[in-house]
VOLUMNU-93126 format. One line per 10 residues: number of its first residue (from 1); their letters; for each residue x, z, y of C-alpha. Coordinates in Angstrom, 2 decimals. Layout:
<sites>
NUM	A	X,Z,Y; ...
</sites>
This chain:
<sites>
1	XXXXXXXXXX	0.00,0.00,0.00; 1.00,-0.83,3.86; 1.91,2.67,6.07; 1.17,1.07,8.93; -0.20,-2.88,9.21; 0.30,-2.58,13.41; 4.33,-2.25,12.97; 6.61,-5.14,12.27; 8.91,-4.93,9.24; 11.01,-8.15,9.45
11	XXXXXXXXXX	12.42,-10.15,12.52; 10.70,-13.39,12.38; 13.21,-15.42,14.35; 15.74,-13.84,12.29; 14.55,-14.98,9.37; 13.62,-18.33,10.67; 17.42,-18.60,11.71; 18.48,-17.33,8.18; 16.48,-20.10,5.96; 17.29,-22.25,9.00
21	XXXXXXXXXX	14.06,-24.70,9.03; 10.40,-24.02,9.77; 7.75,-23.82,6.77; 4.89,-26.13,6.72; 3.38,-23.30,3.98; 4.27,-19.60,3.87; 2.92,-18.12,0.05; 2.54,-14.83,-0.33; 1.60,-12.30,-2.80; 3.11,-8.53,-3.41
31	XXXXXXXXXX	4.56,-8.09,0.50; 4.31,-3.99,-0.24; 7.46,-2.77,1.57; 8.44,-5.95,2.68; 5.87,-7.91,5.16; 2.35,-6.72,6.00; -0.19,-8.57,8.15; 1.24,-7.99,11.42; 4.52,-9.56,10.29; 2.34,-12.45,8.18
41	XXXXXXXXXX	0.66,-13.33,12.00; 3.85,-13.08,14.10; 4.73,-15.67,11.39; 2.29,-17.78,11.90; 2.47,-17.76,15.57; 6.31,-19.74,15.45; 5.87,-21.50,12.52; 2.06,-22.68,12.79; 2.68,-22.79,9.20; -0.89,-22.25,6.56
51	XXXXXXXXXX	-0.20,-19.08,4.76; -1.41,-18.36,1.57; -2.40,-15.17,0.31; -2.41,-14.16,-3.51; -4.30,-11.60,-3.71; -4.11,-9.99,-7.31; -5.96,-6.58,-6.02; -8.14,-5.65,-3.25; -4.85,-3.90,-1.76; -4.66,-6.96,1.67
61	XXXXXXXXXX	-8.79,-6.47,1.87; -9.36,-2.64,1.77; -6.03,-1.82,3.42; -4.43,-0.01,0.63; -7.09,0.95,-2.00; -6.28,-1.92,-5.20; -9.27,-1.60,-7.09; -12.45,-0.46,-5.56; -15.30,-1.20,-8.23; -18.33,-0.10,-6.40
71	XXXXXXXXXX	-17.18,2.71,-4.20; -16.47,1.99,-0.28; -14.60,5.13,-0.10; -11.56,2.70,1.65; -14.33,2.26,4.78; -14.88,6.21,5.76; -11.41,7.68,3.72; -10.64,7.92,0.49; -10.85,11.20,-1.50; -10.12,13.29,-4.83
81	XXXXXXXXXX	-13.79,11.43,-6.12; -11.68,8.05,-6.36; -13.12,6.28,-9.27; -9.50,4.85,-9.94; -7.86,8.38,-10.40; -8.72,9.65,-13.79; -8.67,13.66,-14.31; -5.84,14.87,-16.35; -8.38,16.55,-19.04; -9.71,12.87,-19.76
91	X	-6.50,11.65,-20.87
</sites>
């Protein structure tokens, strides 16, 4: 999950200078402690590249809960009622 999606994480012109051309397509999929959203727009903004997104949880929709089955906990704040954490006497 993403501490904080406001902060940047990576110097885009830096790494523009460092692969030394501009994408066309920017893929992404598990950015955890690399890139985050803010870093995935400041992208966007040089490069005007299309950026794709593989999503293989709910992690870039929720903002950090992966698998939400039917609870919306992730909207108001998640809590020791997650359906995803499973009490230690049920293993």
């Amino acid at each position: 999950m993403s501490k904080d999606e406001t902060s940047e994480n990576i110097s885009v012109k830096n790494l523009i200078a460092q692969i030394n051309f501009t994408p066309d397509f920017i893929i992404t999929g598990m950015t955890d402690g690399f890139i985050n959203s803010t870093d995935l727009l400041n992208l966007y903004k040089i490069t005007k590249a299309e950026i794709f997104n593989v999503t293989v949880d709910m992690n870039h929709f929720t903002g950090g809960c992966h698998y939400a089955w039917n609870c919306k906990g992730y909207i108001d704040g998640c809590d020791e009622k997650c359906p995803a954490i499973i009490e230690g006497k049920k293993i």
